[in-house]
Structure formats: C-alpha cells, structure tokens
FIKOLZA-1660 file (N, C-alpha, C; in steps of 0.1 Angstrom, whole numbers, plus 5000, padded with zeros to 4 digits):
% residues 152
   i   px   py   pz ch aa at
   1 5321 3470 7530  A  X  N
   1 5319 3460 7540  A  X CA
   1 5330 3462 7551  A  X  C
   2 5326 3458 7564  A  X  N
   2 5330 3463 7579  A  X CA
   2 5340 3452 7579  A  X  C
   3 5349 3452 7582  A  X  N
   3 5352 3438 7592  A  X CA
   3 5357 3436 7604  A  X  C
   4 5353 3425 7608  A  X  N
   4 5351 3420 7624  A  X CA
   4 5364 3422 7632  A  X  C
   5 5365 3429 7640  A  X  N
   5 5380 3427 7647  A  X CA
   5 5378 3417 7660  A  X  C
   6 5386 3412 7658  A  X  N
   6 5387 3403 7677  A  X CA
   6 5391 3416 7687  A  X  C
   7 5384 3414 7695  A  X  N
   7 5383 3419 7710  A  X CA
   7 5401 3414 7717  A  X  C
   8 5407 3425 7715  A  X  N
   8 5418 3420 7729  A  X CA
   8 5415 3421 7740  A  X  C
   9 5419 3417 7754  A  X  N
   9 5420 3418 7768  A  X CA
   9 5404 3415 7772  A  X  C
  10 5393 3404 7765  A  X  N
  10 5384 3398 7774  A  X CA
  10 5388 3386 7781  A  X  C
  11 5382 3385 7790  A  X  N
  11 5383 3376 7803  A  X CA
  11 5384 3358 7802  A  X  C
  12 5385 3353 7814  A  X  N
  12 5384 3340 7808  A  X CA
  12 5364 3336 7803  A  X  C
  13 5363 3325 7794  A  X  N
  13 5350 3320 7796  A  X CA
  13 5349 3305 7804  A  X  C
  14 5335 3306 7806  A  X  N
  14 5335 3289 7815  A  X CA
  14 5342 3278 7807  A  X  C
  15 5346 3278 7796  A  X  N
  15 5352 3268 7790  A  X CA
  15 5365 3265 7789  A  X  C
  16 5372 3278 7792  A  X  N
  16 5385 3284 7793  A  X CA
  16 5392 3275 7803  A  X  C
  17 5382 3272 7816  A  X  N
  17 5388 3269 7828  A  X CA
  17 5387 3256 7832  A  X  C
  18 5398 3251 7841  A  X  N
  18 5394 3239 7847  A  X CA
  18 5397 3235 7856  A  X  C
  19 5393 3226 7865  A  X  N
  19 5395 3225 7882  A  X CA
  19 5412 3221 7882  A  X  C
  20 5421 3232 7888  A  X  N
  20 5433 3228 7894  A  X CA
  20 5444 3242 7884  A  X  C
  21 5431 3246 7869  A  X  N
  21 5439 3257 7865  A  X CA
  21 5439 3269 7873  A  X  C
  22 5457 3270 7871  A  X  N
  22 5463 3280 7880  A  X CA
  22 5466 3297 7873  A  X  C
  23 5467 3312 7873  A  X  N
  23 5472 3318 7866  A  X CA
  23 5481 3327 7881  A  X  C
  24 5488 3337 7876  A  X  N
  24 5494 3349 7885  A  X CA
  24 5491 3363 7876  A  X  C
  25 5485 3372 7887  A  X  N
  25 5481 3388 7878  A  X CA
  25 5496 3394 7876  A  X  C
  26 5491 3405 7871  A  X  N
  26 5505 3414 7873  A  X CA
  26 5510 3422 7885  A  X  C
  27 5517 3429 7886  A  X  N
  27 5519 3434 7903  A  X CA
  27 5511 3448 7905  A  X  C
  28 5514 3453 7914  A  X  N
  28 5510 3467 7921  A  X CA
  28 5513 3470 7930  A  X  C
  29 5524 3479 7930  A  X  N
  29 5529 3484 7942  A  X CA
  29 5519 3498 7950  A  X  C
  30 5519 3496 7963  A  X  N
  30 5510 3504 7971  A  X CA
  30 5512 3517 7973  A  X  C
  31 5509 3528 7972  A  X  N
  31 5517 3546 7975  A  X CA
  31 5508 3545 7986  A  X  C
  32 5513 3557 7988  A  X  N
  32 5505 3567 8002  A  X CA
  32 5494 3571 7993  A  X  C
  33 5497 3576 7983  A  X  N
  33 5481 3582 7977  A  X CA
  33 5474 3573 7976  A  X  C
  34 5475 3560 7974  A  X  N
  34 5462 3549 7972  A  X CA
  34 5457 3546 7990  A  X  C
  35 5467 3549 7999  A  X  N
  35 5460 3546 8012  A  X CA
  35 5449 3558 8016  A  X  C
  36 5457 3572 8011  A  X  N
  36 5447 3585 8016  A  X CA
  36 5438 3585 8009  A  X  C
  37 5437 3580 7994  A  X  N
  37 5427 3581 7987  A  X CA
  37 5417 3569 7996  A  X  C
  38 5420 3559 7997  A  X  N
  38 5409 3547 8000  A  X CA
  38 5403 3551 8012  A  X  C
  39 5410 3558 8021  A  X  N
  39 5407 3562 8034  A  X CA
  39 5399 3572 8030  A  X  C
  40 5400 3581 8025  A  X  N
  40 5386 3592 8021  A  X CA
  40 5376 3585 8014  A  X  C
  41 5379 3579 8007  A  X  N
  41 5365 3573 8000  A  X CA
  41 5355 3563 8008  A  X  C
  42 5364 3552 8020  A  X  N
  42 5358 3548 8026  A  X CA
  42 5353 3552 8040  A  X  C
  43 5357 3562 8043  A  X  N
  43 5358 3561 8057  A  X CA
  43 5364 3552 8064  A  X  C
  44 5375 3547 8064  A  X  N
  44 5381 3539 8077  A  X CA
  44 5389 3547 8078  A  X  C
  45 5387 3555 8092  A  X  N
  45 5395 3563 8097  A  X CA
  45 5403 3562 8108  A  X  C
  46 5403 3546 8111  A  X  N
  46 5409 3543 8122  A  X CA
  46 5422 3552 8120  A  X  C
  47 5427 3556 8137  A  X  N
  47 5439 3563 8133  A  X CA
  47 5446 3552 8131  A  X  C
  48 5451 3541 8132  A  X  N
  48 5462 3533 8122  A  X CA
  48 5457 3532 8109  A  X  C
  49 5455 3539 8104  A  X  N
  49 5455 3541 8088  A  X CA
  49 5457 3558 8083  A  X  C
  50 5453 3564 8092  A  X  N
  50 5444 3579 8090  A  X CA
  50 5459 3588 8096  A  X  C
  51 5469 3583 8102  A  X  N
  51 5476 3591 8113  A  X CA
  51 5487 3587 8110  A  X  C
  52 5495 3595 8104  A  X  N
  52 5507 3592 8102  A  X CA
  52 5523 3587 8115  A  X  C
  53 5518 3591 8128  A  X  N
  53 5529 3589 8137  A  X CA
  53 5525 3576 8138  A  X  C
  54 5540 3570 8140  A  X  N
  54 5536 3555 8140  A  X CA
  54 5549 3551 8153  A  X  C
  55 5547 3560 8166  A  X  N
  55 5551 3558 8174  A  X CA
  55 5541 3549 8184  A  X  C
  56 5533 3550 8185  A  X  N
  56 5528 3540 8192  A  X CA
  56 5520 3526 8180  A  X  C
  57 5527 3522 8171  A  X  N
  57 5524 3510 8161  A  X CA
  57 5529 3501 8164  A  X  C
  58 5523 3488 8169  A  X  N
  58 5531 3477 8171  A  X CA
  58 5534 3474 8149  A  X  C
  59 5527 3478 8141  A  X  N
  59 5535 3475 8129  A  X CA
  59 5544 3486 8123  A  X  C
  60 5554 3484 8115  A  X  N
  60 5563 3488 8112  A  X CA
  60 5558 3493 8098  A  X  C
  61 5559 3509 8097  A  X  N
  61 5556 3509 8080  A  X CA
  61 5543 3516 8084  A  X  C
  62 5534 3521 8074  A  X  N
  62 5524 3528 8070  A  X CA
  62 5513 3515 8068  A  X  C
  63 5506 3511 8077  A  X  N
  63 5498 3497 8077  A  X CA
  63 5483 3501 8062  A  X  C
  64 5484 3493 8055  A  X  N
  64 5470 3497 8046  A  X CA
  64 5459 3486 8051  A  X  C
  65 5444 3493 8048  A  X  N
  65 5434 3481 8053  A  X CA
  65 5434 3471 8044  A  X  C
  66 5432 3458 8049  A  X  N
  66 5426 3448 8041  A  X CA
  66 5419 3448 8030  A  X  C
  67 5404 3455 8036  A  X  N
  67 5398 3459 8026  A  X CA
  67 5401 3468 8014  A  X  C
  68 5420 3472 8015  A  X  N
  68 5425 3480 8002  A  X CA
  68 5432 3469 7997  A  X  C
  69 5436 3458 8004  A  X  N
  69 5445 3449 8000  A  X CA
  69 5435 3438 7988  A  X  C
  70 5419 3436 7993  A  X  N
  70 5411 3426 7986  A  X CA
  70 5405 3438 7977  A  X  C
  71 5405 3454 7976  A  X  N
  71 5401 3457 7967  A  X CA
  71 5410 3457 7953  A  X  C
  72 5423 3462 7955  A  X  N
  72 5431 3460 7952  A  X CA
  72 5434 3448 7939  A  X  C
  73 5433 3437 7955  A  X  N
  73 5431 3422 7941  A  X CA
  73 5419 3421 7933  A  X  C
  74 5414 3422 7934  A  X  N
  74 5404 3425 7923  A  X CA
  74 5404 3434 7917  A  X  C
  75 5409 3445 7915  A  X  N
  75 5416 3450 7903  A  X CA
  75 5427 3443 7896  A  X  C
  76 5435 3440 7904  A  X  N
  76 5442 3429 7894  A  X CA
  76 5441 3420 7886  A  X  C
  77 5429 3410 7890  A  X  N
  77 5425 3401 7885  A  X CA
  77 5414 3409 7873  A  X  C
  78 5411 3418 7870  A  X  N
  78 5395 3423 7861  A  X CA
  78 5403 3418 7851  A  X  C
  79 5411 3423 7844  A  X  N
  79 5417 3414 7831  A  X CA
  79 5409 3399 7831  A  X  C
  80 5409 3393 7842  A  X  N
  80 5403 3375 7838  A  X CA
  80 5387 3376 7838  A  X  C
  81 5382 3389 7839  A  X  N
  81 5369 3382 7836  A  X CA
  81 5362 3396 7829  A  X  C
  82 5369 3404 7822  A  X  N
  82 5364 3413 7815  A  X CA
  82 5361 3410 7804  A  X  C
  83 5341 3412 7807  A  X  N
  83 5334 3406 7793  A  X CA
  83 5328 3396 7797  A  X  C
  84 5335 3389 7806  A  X  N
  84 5327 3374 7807  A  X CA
  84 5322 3373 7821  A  X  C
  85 5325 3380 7830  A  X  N
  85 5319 3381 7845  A  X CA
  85 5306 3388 7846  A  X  C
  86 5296 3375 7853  A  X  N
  86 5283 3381 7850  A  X CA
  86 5281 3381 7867  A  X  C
  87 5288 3377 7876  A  X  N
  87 5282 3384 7888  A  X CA
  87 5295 3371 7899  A  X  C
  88 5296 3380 7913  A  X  N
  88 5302 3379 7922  A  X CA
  88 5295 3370 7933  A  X  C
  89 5294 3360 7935  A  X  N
  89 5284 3356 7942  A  X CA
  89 5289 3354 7961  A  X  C
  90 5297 3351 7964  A  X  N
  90 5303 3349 7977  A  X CA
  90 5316 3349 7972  A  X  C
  91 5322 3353 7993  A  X  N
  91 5339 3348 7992  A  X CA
  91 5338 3343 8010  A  X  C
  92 5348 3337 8012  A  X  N
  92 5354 3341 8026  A  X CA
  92 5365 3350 8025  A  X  C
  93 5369 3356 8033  A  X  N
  93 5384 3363 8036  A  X CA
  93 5390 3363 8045  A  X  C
  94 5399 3359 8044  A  X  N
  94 5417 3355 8053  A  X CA
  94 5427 3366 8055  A  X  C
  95 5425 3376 8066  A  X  N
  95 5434 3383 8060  A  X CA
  95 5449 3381 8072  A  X  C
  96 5461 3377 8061  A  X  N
  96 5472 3368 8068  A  X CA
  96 5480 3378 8078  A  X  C
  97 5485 3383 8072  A  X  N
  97 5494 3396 8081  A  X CA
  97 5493 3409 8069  A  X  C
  98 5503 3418 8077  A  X  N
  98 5501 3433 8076  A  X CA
  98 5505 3435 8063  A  X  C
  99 5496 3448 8049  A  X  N
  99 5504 3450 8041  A  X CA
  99 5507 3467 8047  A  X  C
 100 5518 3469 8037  A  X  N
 100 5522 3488 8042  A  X CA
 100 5520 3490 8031  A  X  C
 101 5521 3507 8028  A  X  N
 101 5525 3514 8016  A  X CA
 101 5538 3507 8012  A  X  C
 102 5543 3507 8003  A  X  N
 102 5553 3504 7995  A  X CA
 102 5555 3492 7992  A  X  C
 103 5546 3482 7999  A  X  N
 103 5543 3470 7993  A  X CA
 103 5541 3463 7978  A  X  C
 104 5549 3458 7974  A  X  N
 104 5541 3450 7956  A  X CA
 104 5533 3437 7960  A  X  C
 105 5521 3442 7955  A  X  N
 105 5514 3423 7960  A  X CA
 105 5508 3423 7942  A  X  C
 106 5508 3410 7941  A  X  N
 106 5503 3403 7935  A  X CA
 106 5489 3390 7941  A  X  C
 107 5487 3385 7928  A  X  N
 107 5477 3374 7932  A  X CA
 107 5476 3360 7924  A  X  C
 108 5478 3349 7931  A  X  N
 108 5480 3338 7925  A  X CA
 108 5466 3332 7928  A  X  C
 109 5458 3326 7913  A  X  N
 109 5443 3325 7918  A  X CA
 109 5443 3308 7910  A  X  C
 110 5437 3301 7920  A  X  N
 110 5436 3284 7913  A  X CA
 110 5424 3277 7912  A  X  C
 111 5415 3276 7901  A  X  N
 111 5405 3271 7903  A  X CA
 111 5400 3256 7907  A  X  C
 112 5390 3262 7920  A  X  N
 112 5390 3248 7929  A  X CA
 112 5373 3242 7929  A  X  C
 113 5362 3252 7920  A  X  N
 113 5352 3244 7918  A  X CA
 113 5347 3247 7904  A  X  C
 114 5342 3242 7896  A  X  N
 114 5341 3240 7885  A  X CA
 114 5327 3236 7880  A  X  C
 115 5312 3240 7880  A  X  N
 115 5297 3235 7871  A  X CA
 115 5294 3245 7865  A  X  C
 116 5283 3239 7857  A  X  N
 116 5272 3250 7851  A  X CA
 116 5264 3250 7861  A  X  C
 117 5254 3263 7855  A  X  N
 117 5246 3267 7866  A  X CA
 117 5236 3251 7864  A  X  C
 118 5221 3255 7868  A  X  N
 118 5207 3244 7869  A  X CA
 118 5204 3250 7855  A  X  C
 119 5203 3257 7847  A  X  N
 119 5200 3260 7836  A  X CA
 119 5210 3256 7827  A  X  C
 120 5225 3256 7824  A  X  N
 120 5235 3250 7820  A  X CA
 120 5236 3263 7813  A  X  C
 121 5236 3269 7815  A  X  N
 121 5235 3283 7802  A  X CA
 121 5247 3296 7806  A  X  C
 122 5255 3293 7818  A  X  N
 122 5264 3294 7824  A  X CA
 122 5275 3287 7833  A  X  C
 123 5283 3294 7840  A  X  N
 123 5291 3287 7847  A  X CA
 123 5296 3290 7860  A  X  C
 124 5295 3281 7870  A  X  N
 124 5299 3293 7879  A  X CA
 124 5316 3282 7885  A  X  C
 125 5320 3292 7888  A  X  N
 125 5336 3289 7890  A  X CA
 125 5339 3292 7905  A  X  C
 126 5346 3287 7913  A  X  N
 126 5353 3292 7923  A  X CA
 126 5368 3292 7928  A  X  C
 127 5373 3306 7930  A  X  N
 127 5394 3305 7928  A  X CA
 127 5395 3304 7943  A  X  C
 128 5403 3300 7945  A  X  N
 128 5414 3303 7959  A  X CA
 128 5423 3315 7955  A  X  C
 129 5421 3327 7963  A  X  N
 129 5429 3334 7955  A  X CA
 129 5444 3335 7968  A  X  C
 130 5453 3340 7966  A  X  N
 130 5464 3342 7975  A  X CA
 130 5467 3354 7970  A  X  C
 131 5472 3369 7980  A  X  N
 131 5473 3379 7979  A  X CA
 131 5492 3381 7979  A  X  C
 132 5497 3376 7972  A  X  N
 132 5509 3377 7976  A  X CA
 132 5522 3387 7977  A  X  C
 133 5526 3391 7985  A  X  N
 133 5538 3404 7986  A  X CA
 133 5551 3401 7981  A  X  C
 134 5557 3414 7980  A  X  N
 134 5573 3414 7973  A  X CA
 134 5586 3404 7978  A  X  C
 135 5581 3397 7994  A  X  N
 135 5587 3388 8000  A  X CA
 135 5581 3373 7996  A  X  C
 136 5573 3370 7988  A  X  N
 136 5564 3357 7988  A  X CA
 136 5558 3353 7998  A  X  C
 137 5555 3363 8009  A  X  N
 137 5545 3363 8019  A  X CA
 137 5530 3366 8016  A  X  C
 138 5519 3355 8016  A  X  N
 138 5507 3355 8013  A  X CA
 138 5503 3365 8027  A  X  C
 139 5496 3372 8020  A  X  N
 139 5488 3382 8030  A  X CA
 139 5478 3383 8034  A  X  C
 140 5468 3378 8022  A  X  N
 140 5455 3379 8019  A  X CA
 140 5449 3364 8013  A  X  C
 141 5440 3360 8018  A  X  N
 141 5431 3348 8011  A  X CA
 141 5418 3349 8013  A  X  C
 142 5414 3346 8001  A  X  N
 142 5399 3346 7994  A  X CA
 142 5396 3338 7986  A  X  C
 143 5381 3334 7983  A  X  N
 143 5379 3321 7975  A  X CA
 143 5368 3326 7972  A  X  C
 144 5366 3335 7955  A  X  N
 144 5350 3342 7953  A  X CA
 144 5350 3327 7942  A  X  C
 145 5334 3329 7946  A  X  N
 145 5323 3325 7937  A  X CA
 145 5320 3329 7928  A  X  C
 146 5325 3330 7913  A  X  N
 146 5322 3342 7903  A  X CA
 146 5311 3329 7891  A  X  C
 147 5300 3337 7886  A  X  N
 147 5294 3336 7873  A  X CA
 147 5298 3338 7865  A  X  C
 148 5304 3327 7853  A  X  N
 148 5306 3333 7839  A  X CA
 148 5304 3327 7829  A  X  C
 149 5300 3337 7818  A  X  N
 149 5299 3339 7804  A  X CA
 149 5301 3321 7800  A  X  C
 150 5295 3314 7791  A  X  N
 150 5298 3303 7782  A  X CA
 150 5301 3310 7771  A  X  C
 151 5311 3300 7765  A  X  N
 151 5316 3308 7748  A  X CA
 151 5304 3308 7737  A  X  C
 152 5302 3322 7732  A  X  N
 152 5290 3317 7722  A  X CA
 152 5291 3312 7711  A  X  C
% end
C-alpha cells in the first residue's frame, strides 16, 4: 500500500482568504539579461529599452518596461495560487515610476474583494497588488481578478 504525501508549495484556496488578508512575495532582483531577454521575446524595442547609451535619458540607469515589472510580479506571486488558480479574469495597472536593471522589487498583495462565483463552486478574489523596490518605492499597481479553487 502507497501512501498519500501532502503536496508542498500549492497556492492559497478561496477559504484560505479573507477581505483585508495581507501577504509579501519574495524578492527579485532585475539583470540586464532579464531586460535583453524580455526585449527579444517581446518586441519592445523602443530604443529606451533596446539601446544602451543613455545619454540622451531623462532616466538614470538601464529603464526596464512595465510590462517586465507586472510580468515579473506575477512570477512572484505563482507560489499563491499554484494548484488553485483557475483563471485571471481582469486588472487595472498603475504603473508609478521607473524600474532599472539592478532593481529588487518585491510585491505586497491585500485582499480587497472576497465571493463565490453564481454557482458557489468557486471563488473569485481580488488583490491590490503594490510592486515594491529596494527603496520602499511602490512602482507598480494592479488589482487582478483571480478564480480560485474551493478546498475539496
């Protein structure tokens, strides 16, 4: 006879959570290889991202896009909903000021809506997330809509 092992590192479930619970991910600091890589995969080739002289930059530093700063957090956060995220449904996005390469951001996420679906057979949750840097400067704000898992 087999026995059952618990699953480490699944996500939160809808029961897990509650309106005003707060958590923080772990960090990640930004290279140049995560900007050249993101830039080749996505095409944003603006030259402030794509061009290294940064004589004509009103920002200081190696600027990364947004959209590497919100993909980014959401890698962070997969820990909270791996296993139990059954879908992404909306966000808005804020994005505060500049991150560079050699930035550490983190993300502090607070849940601010809390039902089951019309079927009750789920849950759908929504975080305020804040993208925050190695100075405690929020950079980034988003508030997704995520579906999740009930405990079975």
């Amino acid at each position: 006879m087999s026995e059952v092992l618990t699953i480490v590192g699944r996500g939160f479930y809808y029961e897990d959570l509650r309106l005003g619970f707060r958590f923080r991910s772990h960090r990640r600091t930004i290279a140049e290889a995560d900007l050249a890589a993101f830039v080749n995969l996505t095409w944003l080739t603006e030259e402030l991202f794509a061009v290294q002289d940064d004589s004509q930059r009103a920002i200081k530093g190696r600027p990364v896009p947004g959209a590497l700063v919100y993909s980014f957090a959401e890698g962070l956060l997969l820990p909270t909903m791996q296993d139990t995220g059954l879908a992404f449904l909306n966000a808005t996005l804020d994005v505060k000021g500049p991150t560079a390469v050699g930035d550490t951001i983190h993300v502090e996420a607070e849940v601010t809506e809390y039902r089951l679906t019309s079927k009750g057979d789920r849950g759908l949750v929504r975080f305020a997330n804040k993208v925050v840097n190695q100075n405690g400067v929020t950079v980034l704000e988003y508030n997704p809509l995520r579906m999740l898992k009930r405990k079975p």
